[in-house]
N, C-alpha and C positions, 0 to 999 in steps of 0.2 A: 805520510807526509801531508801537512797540511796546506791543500792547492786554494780555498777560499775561507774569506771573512766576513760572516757578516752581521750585522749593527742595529741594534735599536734605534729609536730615535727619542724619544720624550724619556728622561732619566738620564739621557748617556749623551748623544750630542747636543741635546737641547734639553738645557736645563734652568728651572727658577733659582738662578743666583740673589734675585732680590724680591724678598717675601713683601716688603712695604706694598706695595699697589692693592695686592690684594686684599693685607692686613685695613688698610684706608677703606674699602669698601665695608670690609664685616663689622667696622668700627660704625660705621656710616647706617648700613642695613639693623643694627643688632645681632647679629651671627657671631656663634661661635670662632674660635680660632680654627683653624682650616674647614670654617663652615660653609666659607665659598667655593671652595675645591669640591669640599661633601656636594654640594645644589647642584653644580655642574656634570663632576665627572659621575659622583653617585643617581643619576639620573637616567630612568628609563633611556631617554630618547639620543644619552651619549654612547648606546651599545648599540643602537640603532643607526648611527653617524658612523659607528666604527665600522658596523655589517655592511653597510647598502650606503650607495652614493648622495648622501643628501647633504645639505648646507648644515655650517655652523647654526646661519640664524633660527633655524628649527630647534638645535638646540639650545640656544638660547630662549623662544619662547616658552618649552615648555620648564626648563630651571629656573627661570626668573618670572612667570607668568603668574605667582603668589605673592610677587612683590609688589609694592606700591613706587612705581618707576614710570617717565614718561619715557617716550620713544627715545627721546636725545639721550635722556640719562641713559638709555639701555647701549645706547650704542655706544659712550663712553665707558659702560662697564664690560662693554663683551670686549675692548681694545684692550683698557689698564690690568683685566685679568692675565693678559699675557703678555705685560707690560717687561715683567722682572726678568722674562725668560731670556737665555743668552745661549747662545751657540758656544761650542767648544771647537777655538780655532785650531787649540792646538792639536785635539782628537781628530781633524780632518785635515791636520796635517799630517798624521800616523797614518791617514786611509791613504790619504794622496800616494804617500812613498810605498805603501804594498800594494798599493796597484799602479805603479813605477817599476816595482819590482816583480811584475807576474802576478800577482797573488788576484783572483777573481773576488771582489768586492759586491756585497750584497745590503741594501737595507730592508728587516723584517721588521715593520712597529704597527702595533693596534691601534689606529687612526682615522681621525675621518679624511673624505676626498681633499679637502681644503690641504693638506698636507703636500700632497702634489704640485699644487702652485707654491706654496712657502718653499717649497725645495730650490723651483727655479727665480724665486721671485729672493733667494741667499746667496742664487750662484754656486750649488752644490748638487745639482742635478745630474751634473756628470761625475757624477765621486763614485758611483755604483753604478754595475755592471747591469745589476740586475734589483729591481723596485716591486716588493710586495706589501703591500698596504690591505690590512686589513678590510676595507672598505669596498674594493672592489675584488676581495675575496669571499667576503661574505661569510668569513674564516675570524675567527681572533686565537691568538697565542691563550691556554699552552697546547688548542687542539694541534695533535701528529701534525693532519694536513696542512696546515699552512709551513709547517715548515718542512714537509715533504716538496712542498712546489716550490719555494726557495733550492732546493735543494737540484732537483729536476729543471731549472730555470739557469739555474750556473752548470749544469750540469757533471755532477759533484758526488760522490758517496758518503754517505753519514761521517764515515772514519775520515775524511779528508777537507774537511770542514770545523772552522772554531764561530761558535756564536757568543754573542757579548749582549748583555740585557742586564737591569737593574733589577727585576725581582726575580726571587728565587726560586719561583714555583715556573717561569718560564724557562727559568738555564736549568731545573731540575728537569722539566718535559722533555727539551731538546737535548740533555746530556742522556735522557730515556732512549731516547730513537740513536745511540751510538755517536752525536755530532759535540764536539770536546766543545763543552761550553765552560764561560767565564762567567761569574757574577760583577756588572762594574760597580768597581769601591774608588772610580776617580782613576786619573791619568797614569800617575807613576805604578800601581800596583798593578793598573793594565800591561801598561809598559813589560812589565817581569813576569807578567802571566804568558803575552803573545812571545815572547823572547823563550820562555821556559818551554812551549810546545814548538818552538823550531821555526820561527818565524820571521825575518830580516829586523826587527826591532830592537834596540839597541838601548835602554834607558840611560837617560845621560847623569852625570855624578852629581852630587849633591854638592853643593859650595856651600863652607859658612858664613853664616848672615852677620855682618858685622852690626856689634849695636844692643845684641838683644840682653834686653833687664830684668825679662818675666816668661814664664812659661806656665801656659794654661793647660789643667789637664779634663779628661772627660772620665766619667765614672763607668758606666756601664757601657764596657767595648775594650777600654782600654785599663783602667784597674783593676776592674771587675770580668773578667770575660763571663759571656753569655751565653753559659751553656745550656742549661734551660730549653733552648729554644729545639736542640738537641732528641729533648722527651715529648714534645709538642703532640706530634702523633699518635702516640702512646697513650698520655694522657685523654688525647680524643677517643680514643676508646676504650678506654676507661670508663669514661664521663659518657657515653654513648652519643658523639656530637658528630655533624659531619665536617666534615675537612675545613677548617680557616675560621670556624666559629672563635674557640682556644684564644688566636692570636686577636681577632678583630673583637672579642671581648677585653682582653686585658689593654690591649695597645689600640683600640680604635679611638673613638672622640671621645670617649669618656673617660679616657687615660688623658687625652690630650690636655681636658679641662681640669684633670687632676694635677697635671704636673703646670701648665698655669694658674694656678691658686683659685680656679673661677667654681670648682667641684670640692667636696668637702672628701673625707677620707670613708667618713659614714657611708656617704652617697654612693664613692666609686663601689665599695664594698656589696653596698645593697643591689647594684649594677650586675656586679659579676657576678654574685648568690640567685639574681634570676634569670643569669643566660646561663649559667651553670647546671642550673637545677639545684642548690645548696640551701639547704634549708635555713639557716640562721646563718649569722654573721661570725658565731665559733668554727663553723662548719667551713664558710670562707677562709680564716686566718688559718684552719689547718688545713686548709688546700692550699696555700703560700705557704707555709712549711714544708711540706711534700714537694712542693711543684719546685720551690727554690732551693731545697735544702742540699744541690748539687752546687751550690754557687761558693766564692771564695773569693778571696783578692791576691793576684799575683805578687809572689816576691820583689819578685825583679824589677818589678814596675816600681813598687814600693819604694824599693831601696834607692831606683835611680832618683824618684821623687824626693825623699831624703839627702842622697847626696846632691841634690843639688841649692835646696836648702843653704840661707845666708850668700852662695854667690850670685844667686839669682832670687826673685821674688817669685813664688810658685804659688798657682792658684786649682782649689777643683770646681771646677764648672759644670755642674751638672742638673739635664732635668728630670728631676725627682717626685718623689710624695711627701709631705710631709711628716716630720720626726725620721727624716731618711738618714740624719746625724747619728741620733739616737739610736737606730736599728744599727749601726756601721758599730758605733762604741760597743754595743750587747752581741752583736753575732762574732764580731771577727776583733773587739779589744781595737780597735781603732778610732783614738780621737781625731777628728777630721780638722780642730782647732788648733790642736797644737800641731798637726803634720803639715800644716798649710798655712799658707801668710794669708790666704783670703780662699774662702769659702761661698759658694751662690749657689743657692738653690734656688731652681725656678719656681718651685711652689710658696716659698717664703716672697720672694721679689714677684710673686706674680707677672713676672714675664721669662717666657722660655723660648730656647733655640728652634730655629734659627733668628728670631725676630732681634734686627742688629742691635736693640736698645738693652738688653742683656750681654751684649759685648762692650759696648760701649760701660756701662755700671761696671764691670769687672776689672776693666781697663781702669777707670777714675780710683777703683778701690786699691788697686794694685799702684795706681799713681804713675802709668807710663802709659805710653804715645802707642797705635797698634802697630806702626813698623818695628817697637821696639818690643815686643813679642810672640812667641809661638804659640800657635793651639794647636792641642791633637787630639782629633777626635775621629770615634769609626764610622760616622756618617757624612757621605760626601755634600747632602745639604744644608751640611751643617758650617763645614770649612768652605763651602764656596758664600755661603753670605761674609763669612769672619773676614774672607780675602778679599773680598770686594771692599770692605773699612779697612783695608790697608794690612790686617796681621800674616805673619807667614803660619802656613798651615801646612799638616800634616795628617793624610787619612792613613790611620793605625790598623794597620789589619791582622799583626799578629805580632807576636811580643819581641821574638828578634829583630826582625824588620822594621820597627817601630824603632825599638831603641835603639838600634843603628842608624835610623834615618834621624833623627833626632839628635844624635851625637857628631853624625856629619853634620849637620845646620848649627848647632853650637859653635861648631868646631874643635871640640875637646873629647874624651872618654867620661863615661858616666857617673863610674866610680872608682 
């Protein structure tokens, strides 16, 4: 039975719904797209903030101490960088009611001291029982200990504890040491996660949305599922690489720049052929053979996309590489043109999600308003900028659930 819960905070309750602040600065600086993210959190001295009690502004000197910035500008960019971030009222109103209900409430997040005052300086200081901050543990997730003393602090057994966290190497740690962890993918799937392990939470029913004239899909998560990701490990040794190389070559910043048109397809290639160890660029293209040749597009999703087709305008939304149409027609006989009333790929339009100015162009293409359609996509950063411009969203987390939440928001069946 599970007697406590406890919660990340950066990814889960506190999240960048709006990427513009920061996007203005790298625009400003010359930086890549999430190049300001990379200066800050990829930063020596932000593992040092996390470990040991020291001020933001140190981290700030040393991530921005290469820039040509006066003091004033510095202290406008250490504020607009967490300008977009927003609380999730309704996630703490979930916490609020299980710990109404008994339930021992805990927050574990790798952070620095400043986090402590932002707690009480939200008015969420009393949401948990019990407060572990990386900072003054000297601990960061996914080591055991820290979530041993979480755990020892509520005073709790592995088995009688759910932990909730955004990435998956830390719900993989903490589901290690026996404590039922979630990965969060957004409020409703939470919702049926904490409900499914026995928990007073109650997800409430979906209403249809009256109105809606367009419905946007996402490619990779939800047409595409992402199995791949599956062999990951495997493939690291294989390749003799250690843990997270894999992902943070294909999907780090140089994926980013590829799927905003700002990286050429050459480049990203020649990228991964040297964190790889791949000799030639042949050698590449048959490591994406192998690597992807588990992948496929689901029926079902298909077909709903299809029937829905003429009563609605149906668009695919996705950010991709280049000739990503062209790989879709030759692997899997699907033309992306004729299945879809409107097609965007980020590397073509050079701008990719979640940056709202790709929702918006989808929206002008499709020629409706964003209350008047859906997006479904499997990343929650993705639907929390969409919903902030007004569209209704949905984070897809797997195929039945998907199309049933999507046919309650219609209000109709599929097909």
């Amino acid at each position: 039975m599970i007697e406590a819960a406890i919660f990340d905070w950066g990814g889960v309750l506190m999240r960048t719904v709006d990427p513009l602040p920061r996007m203005a600065w790298e625009r400003r600086l010359g930086l890549p797209l999430n190049g300001l993210s990379e200066l800050f959190f990829g930063n020596p001295a932000w593992y040092q903030a996390m470990t040991r009690p020291i001020s933001l502004d140190e981290v700030w000197d040393a991530a921005a101490g290469h820039l040509t910035l006066s003091s004033a500008d510095r202290a406008v960019l250490s504020r607009d960088f967490w300008a977009g971030d927003r609380l999730d009222h309704d996630l703490v109103a979930l916490i609020r009611g299980l710990k109404q209900r008994g339930v021992c409430t805990a927050l574990l997040s790798n952070h620095a001291a400043a986090l402590q005052d932002l707690l009480a300086e939200l008015d969420v200081d009393g949401l948990f029982d019990v407060q572990v901050i990386s900072a003054f543990e000297g601990l960061v997730k996914p080591e055991p200990e820290i979530f041993q003393r979480a755990l020892e602090r509520l005073g709790v057994a592995p088995g009688d504890a759910v932990f909730v966290d955004d990435w998956q190497a830390h719900v993989d740690a903490a589901r290690g040491l026996g404590i039922a962890s979630v990965r969060f993918r957004g409020l409703r799937p939470l919702q049926r996660e904490l409900a499914g392990l026995g928990l007073p939470v109650v997800p409430p029913p979906l209403e249809a949305v009256p109105g809606i004239r367009a419905v946007i899909f996402d490619w990779g998560g939800v047409l595409s599922p992402l199995v791949f990701f599956e062999n990951t490990a495997a493939w690291e040794m294989r390749l003799g690489l250690v843990p997270g190389v894999l992902n943070q070559t294909l999907w780090g910043r140089a994926w980013k720049q590829l799927e905003a048109g700002t990286l050429t397809a050459e480049e990203y290639d020649a990228h991964v052929g040297q964190n790889l160890g791949l000799r030639d660029r042949a050698a590449v293209q048959q490591f994406y053979r192998e690597y992807y040749a588990d992948e496929y597009v689901d029926e079902r999703v298909l077909a709903a996309v299809r029937s829905l087709r003429g009563r609605y305008r149906v668009a695919l939304l996705t950010n991709a590489f280049p000739d990503h149409a062209q790989m879709v027609a030759q692997r899997y006989g699907l033309d992306v043109y004729e299945t879809f009333d409107v097609y965007v790929n980020s590397s073509e339009v050079k701008l990719a999600k979640p940056d709202p100015a790709i929702y918006h162009l989808t929206l002008e293409k499709l020629g409706v308003a964003p209350e008047e359609a859906v997006f479904v996509d499997d990343m929650v950063r993705n639907t929390d900028s969409a919903g902030r411009l007004g569209l209704h969203t949905l984070v897809f987390t797997d195929v039945e659930t998907g199309l049933a939440d999507l046919a309650a928001t219609l209000g109709h069946a599929l097909a």
